[in-house]
C-alpha positions in Angstrom: 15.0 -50.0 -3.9 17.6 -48.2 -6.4 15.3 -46.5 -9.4 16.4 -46.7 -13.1 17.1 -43.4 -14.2 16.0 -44.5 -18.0 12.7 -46.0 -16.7 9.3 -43.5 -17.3 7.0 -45.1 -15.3 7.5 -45.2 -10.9 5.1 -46.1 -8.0 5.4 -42.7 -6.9 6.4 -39.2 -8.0 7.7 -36.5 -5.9 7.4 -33.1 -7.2 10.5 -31.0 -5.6 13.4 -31.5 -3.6 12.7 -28.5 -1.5 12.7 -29.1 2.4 9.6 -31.0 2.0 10.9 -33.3 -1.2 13.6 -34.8 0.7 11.4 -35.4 3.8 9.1 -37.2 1.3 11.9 -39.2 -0.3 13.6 -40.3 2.7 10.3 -41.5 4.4 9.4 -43.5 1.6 12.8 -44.8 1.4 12.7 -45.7 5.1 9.0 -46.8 5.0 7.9 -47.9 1.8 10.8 -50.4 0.9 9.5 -51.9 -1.8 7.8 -48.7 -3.7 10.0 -46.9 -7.1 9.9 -43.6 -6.3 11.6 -40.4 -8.6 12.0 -37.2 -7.5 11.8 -34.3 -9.9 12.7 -30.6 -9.3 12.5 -27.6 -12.0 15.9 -26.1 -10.1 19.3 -27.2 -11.4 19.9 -28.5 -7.7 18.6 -29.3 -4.2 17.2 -26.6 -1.7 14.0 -25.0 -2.7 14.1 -21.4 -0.9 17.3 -22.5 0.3 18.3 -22.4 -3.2 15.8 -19.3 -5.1 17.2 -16.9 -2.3 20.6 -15.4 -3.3 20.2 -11.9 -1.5 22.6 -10.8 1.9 22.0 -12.9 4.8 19.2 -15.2 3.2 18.5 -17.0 6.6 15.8 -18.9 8.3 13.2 -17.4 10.7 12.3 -20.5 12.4 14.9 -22.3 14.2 16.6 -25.3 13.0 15.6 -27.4 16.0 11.9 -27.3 14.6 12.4 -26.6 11.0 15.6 -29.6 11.1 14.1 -32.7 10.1 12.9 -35.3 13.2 15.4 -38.0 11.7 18.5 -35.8 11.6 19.9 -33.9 14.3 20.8 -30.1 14.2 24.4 -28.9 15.3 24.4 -25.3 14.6 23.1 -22.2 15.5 19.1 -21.9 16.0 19.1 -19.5 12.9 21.1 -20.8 10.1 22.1 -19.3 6.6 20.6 -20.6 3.7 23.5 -22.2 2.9 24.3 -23.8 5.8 20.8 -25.1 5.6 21.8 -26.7 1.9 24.3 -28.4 3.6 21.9 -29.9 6.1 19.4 -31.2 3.6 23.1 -32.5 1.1 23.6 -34.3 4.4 20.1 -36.1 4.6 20.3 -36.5 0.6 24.0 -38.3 0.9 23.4 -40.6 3.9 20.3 -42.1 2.2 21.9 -42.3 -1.7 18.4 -40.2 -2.1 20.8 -38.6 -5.2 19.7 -41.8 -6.9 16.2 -40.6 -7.1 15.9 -37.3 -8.2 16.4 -35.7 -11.6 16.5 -31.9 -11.4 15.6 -29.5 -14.6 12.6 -31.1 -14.8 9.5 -29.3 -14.7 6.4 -30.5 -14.3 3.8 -29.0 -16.7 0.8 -31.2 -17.2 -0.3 -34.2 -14.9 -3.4 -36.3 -16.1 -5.2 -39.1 -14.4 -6.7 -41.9 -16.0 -9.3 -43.9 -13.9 -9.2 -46.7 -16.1 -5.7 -46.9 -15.6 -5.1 -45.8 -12.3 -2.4 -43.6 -13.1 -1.2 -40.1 -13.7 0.6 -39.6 -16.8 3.1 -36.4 -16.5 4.8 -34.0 -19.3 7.6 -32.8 -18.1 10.0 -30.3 -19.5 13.5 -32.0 -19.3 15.2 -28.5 -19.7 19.2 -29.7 -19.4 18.0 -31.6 -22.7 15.5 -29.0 -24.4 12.7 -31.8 -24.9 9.6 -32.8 -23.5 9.4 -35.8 -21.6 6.3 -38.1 -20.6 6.6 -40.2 -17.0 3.9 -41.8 -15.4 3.0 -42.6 -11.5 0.2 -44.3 -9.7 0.7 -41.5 -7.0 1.7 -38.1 -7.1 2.9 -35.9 -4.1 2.9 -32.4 -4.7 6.1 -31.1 -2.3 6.9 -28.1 -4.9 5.8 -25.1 -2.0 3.8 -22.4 -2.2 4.8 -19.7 -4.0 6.4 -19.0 -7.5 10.4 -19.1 -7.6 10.8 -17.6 -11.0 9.1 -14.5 -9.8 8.4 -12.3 -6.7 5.3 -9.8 -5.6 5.6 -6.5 -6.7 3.1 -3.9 -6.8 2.4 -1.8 -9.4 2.9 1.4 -8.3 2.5 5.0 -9.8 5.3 6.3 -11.8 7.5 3.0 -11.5 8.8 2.9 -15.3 10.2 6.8 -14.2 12.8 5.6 -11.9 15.9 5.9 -12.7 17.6 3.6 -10.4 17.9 0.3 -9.9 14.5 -2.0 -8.7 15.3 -5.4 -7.1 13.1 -8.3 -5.8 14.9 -10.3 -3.0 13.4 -13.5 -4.6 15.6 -13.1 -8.1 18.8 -11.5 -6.7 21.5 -10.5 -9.6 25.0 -11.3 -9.1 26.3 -8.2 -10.7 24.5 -5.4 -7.6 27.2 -3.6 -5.8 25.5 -1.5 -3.3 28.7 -0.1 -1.9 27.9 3.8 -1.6 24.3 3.4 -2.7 21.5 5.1 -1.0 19.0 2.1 -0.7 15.4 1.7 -0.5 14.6 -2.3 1.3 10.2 -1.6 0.5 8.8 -4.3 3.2 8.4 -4.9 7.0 8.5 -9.3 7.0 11.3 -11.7 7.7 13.1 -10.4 4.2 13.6 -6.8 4.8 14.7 -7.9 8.2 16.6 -9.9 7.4 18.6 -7.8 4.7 18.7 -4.5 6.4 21.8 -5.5 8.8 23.2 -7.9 6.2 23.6 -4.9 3.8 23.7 -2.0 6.0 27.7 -1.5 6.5 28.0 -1.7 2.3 25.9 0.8 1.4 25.9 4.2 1.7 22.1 4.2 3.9 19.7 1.6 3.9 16.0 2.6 5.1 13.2 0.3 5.3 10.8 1.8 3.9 7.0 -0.2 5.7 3.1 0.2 5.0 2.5 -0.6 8.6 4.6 -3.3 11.6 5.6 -6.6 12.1 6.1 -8.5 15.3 9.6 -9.3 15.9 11.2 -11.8 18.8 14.5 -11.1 19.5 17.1 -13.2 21.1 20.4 -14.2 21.3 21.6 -16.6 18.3 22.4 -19.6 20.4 20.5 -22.6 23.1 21.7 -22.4 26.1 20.2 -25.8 27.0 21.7 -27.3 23.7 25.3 -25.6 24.8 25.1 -27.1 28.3 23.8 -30.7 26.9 27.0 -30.3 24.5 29.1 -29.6 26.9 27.7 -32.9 29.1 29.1 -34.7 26.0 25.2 -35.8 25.5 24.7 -37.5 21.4 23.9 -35.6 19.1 20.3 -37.1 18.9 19.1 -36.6 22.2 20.2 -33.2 21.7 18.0 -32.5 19.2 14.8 -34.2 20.5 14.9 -32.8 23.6 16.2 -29.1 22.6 13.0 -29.4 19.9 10.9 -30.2 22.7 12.1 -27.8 24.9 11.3 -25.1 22.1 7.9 -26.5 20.5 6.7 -26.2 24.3 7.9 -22.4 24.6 6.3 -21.7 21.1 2.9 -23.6 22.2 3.3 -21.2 25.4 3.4 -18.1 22.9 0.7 -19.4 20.7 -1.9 -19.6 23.5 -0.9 -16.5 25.2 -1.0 -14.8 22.0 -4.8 -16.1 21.1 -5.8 -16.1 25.2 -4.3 -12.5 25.8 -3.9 -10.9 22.2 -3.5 -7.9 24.0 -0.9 -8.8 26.7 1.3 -10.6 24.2 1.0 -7.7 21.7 2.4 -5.5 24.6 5.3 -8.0 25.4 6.5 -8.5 22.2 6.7 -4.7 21.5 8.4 -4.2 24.7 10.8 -6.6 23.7 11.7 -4.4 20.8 11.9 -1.2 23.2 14.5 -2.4 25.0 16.5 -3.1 22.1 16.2 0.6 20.8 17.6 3.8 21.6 15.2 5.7 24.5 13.1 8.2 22.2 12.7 5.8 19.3 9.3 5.7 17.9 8.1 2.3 18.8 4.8 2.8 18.4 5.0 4.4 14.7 7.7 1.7 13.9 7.3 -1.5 15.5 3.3 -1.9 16.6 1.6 -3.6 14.6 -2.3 -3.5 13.6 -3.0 -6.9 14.0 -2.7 -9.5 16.9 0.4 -11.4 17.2 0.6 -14.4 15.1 -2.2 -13.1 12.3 0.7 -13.0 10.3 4.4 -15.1 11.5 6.2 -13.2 14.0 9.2 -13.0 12.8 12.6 -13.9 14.2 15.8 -11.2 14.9 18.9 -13.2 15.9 21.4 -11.3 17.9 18.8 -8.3 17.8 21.0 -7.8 14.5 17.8 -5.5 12.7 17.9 -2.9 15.7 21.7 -2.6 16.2 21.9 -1.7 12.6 19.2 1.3 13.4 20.5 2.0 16.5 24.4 2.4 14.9 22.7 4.9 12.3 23.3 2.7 9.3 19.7 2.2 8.6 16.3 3.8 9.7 13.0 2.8 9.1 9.8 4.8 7.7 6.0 4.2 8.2 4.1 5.4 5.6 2.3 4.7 2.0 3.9 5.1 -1.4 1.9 8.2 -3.3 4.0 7.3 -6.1 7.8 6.6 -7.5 9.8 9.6 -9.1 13.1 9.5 -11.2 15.5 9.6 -7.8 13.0 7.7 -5.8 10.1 7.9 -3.9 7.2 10.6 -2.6 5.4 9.0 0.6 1.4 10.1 0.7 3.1 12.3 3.8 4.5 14.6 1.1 7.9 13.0 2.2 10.4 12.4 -0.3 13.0 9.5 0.0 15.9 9.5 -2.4 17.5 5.7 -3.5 19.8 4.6 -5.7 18.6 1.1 -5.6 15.1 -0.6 -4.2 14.7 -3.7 -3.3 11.2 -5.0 -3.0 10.6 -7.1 0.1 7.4 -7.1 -0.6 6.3 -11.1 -0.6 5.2 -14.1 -3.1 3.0 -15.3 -5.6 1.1 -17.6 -4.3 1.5 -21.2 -6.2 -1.4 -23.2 -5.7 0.0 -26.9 -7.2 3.2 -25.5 -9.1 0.5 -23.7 -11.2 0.1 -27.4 -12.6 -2.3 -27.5 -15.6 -4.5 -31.2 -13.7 -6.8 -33.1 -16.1 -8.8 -36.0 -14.1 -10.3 -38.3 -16.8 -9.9 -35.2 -19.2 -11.7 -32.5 -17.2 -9.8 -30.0 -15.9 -9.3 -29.5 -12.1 -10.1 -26.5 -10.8 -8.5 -27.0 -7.0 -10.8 -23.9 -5.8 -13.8 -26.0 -6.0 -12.8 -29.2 -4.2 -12.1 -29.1 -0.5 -9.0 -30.4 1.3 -8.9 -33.4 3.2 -6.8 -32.3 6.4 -4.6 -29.8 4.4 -3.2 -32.6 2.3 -5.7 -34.1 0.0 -8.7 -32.6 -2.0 -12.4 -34.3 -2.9 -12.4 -35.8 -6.1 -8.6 -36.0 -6.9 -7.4 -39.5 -6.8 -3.9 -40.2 -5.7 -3.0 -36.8 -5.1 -0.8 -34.9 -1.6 0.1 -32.1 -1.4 2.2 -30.6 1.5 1.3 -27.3 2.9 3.2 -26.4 6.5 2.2 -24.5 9.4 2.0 -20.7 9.0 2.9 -20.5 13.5 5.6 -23.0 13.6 8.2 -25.1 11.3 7.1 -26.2 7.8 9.2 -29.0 8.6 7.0 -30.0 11.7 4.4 -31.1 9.2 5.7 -32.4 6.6 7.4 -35.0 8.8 3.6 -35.8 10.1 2.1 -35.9 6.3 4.9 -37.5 5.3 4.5 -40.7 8.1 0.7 -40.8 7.1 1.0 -41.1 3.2 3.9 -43.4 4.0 1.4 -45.9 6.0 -1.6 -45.1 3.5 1.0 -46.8 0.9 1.2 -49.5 2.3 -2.4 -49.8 3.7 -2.8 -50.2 -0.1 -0.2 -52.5 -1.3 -0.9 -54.9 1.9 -4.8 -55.0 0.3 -3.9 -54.7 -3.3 -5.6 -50.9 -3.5 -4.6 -48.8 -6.3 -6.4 -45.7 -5.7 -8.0 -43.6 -3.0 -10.1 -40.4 -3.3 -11.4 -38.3 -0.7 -14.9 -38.2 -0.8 -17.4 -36.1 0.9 -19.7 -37.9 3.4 -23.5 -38.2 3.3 -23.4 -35.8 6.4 -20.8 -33.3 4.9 -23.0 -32.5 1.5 -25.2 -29.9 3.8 -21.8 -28.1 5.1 -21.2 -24.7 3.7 -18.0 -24.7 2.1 -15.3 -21.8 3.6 -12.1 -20.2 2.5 -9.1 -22.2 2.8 -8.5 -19.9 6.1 -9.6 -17.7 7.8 -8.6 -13.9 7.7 -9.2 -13.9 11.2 -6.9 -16.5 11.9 -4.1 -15.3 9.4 -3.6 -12.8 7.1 -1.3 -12.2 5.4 -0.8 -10.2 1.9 0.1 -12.9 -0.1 -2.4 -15.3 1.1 -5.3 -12.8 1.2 -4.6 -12.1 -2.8 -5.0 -15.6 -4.1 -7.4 -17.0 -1.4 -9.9 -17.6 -4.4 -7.3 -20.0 -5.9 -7.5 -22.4 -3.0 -9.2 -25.6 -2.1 -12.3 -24.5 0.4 -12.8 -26.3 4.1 -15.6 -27.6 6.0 -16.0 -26.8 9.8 -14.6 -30.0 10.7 -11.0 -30.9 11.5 -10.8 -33.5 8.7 -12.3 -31.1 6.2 -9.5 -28.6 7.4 -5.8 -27.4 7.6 -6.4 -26.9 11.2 -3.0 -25.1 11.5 -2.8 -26.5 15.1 0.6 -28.4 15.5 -0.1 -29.6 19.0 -3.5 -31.4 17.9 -2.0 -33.3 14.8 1.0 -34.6 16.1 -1.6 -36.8 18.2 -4.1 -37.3 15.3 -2.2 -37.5 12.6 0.5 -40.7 13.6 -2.8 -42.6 15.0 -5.5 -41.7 12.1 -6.5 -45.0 10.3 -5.1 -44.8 6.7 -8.8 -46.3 5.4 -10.0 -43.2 7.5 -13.9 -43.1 6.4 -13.3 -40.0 4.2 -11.3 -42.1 1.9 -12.4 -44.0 -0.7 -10.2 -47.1 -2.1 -10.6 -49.5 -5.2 
C-alpha cells in the first residue's frame, strides 16, 4: 500500500533507514500488505553507519553473505566498502519503491503513548523545513542502532586542550584532512583502527596505532572460493547466496563453540594466525594477544591481511601502552615513551544510544528503559507497542533483524486477524521472584562501550524469553516458530 506523504498519522512507524530500517520496511511491505507504514531517518539519506562513516576504507567486518539481507543476494566481495554497501541497501530500497515510505531529516524527539487511545503520538524535528512536526502510529519500531552518529567516544585525557595538532574521531570525518606527510597517531586496537591503518598508511608520512591492550583478528583472503566456483558453474545468483551464507554461518558456529569449549586453544589459533602474517621477531605477544577470550569482544576481520602488510612494509607500527598524558607535539606513554603526531585520530568507540536517546512518556510518566526488562532482546515490560532491534554482538546484525523483523511482521497480523490494537509484555506470576540482571553479562562480552552505559539498559531474567540470548543458532529455530500471542504478551 503506497503511504501519503501529507498524511500524520500511519499503522506503523519505523525509526531509521539504517540496515535494520530497510529490513523492517521491506518485511512489512512483503508481509503486512495492508498496514501504512513511514519510515523516518534523522540523516539526509539512506545507510546508517554506511552513511556516518566518511573516514579511509570505511568497510564492513562481517561479511556480506551474513550481514546481506536473506531476501537479496550478495555479488561482491565478502568485505565490502561502505559504499558499496549503500548501493546494496539503494538496491533493496529501489526494487521495492520503499523510497515512497521514508522521509529523511526527521528526527524523532519525543514519542508518547496514550492507552486510551492506543497510540503513540511523535514530535519530530522536520529539519529540511526548520519546524516541528507531530505524526502519530499505533506501533513504533525502534531500528535507529545503538550508538550516537552525531558524536564519537573520546576520553578525556590529561593535557588534551595542549596539543597542537590536529584530533580526529573516525565517526565525524572532515572533508578538508590531508594527511599527506603527516606523522599520525590512529589511538584504538577494534575494527576502525584496523581498518584505517592500511587505508591511510601510503599518504602519510607514518601511521602508528597507538593500543591500551589486543584485539583478536582473523585474517583471510578477500574472496569465497565456494561462491567463485558456484559462479563459475553459472549457478543464480540466489542459491549462491543461501548456500555460501550457510556454508559460512556453519564455519562461524564452529568458531563460536571452539572459542567458548576451548577458550584457550582458540586464543592460541587465532594469534598464530597473526604470526604467520608478521615478520619472524615481531612482538606478537605485546601486540596482538589479547587479555580476554576470543569473542568477549567481536573478533575482528583483516581482509587480504591488509593491517599486517602495512606493518610489515614499515608504513605503520603499532604500540602497546597507556596514555600518561598529551603534550603540544603529541603524546607521553606511562612507559616514559614519547610519540610525536601531527594528527590523531581517535578509534576509540561509541556512545552508547539506548532508544535514539528518545525522551518516552507512557500515559505521561516517563520511561526509564533501565527499569523494565526485555522481552527476547526486542520488547520491554510495560511498554505497549514498542521493538526495538538490537543484533548479535558474534555474528551479522543483519542475521537478526531478518528474524525480529519476520516475528513483529506475524505479531501484526496476529492482531489485525483478531482486531487487537495493543500488546505489552508483561511479567508472569512466576517471573515476579526473578532477580533482575544486567542486559549482559561482562563475562559473556565486554566491551568498552557497552560496559560504560550498561546502567542505561533494560535488565534480563535468567530465562531465554526474558533475555537477548545472543545465540544465533537457537533463535533462528525459536524465533520463526514462537506463537505471536506468546504467554508473555498481553493483548487488548
Amino acid at each position: 500500500m503506497k503511504d501519503d506523504h501529507t498524511a500524520t498519522h500511519f499503522d506503523v512507524i519505523i525509526v531509521g533507514a539504517g540496515i535494520s530500517g530497510i529490513d523492517a520496511a521491506y518485511h512489512l511491505q512483503r508481509d503486512c500488505p495492508e498496514r501504512t507504514f513511514l519510515v523516518i531517518d534523522a540523516l539526509e539519506s539512506f545507510g546508517g553507519t554506511w552513511l556516518t562513516h566518511k573516514y579511509p576504507g570505511a568497510r564492513s567486518d562481517t561479511d556480506l553473505y551474513t550481514f546481506g539481507y536473506s531476501f537479496k543476494p550478495w555479488t561482491g566481495d565478502p568485505i565490502a566498502k561502505a559504499e558499496r554497501i549503500r548501493d546494496y541497501m539503494g538496491e533493496v530500497i529501489s526494487e521495492n519503491a520503499l523510497d515512497e515510505h521514508i522521509k529523511y531529516r526527521h528526527r524523532l524527539v519525543e514519542a508518547a503513548w496514550s492507552s486510551d487511545d492506543q497510540t503513540w503520538t511523535l514530535r519530530v524535528d522536520d529539519e529540511a523545513h526548520e519546524r516541528r512536526v507531530d505524526l502519530s502510529c499505533e506501533f513504533l519500531w525502534m531500528c535507529q542502532g545503538y550508538y550516537r552518529h552525531e558524536v564519537g567516544y573520546t576520553p578525556d585525557w590529561p593535557g588534551l586542550a595542549e596539543f597542537e595538532g590536529r584530533v580526529v574521531h573516525p565517526q565525524t570525518w572532515p572533508d578538508d584532512l590531508d594527511l599527506s606527510g603527516q606523522e599520525v597517531l590512529v589511538i584504538g586496537s577494534g575494527a576502525t583502527a584496523a581498518t584505517l591503518l592500511p587505508a591511510i598508511a601510503d599518504t602519510c608520512a607514518h601511521v602508528t596505532m597507538l593500543q591500551r591492550s589486543p584485539t583478536y583478528f582473523f585474517s583471510g583472503e578477500n574472496r569465497d572460493e565456494l561462491a567463485d566456483q558456484l559462479r563459475a558453474l553459472e549457478v543464480n545468483d540466489e542459491w549462491i547466496h543461501e548456500i555460501v551464507r550457510r556454508n559460512r554461518l556453519a564455519q562461524l558456529k564452529l568458531l563460536t563453540d571452539i572459542s567458548l569449549a576451548e577458550p584457550e586453544f582458540a586464543a592460541a589459533e587465532l594469534i598464530n594466525l597473526v604470526r604467520a602474517e608478521l615478520p619472524e621477531g615481531f612482538d606478537v605477544e605485546t601486540h596482538f594477544t589479547p587479555r580476554y577470550r576470543p569473542w568477549q569482544q567481536r573478533i575482528a576481520y583483516v581482509p587480504d591481511g591488509d593491517l599486517f602488510k602495512a606493518i610489515t612494509s614499515g608504513k605503520a607500527s603499532v604500540v602497546t601502552d597507556d596514555i600518561e598524558r598529551f603534550s603540544r607535539s603529541g603524546i607521553t606513554l606511562k612507559s616514559g615513551e614519547q610519540l610525536r603526531a601531527d594528527v590523531v585520530i581517535t578509534a576509540t568507540g561509541f556512545e552508547l544510544s539506548v532508544l535514539g536517546d528518545v525522551h518516552f512518556t507512557i500515559d505521561g510518566n516517563e520511561l526509564d528503559l533501565s527499569e523494565t526488562v526485555t522481552y527476547r532482546g526486542m520488547m520491554f515490560s510495560g511498554v505497549p507497542n514498542l521493538c526495538w532491534i538490537f543484533g548479535y554482538f558474534r555474528a551479522a546484525w543483519t542475521l537478526r533483524a531478518d528474524l525480529v523483523c519476520g516475528y513483529i511482521a506475524r505479531m501484526l497480523n496476529y492482531m489485525s486477524a483478531n482486531n487487537l490494537h495493543q500488546v505489552v509484555p508483561t511479567l508472569r506470576e512466576e517471573d515476579l521472584s526473578e532477580a533482575p540482571l544486567a542486559w549482559i553479562s561482562e563475562e559473556q562480552f565486554n566491551p568498552s562501550y557497552l560496559r560504560r552505559s550498561m546502567h542505561l539498559m533494560p535488565k534480563r531474567l535468567a530465562k531465554p524469553e526474558w533475555g537477548h540470548t545472543q545465540d544465533y543458532w537457537l533463535e533462528r529455530e525459536v524465533l520463526p516458530t514462537l506463537a505471536p500471542n506468546d504467554d508473555c504478551l498481553q493483548f487488548r
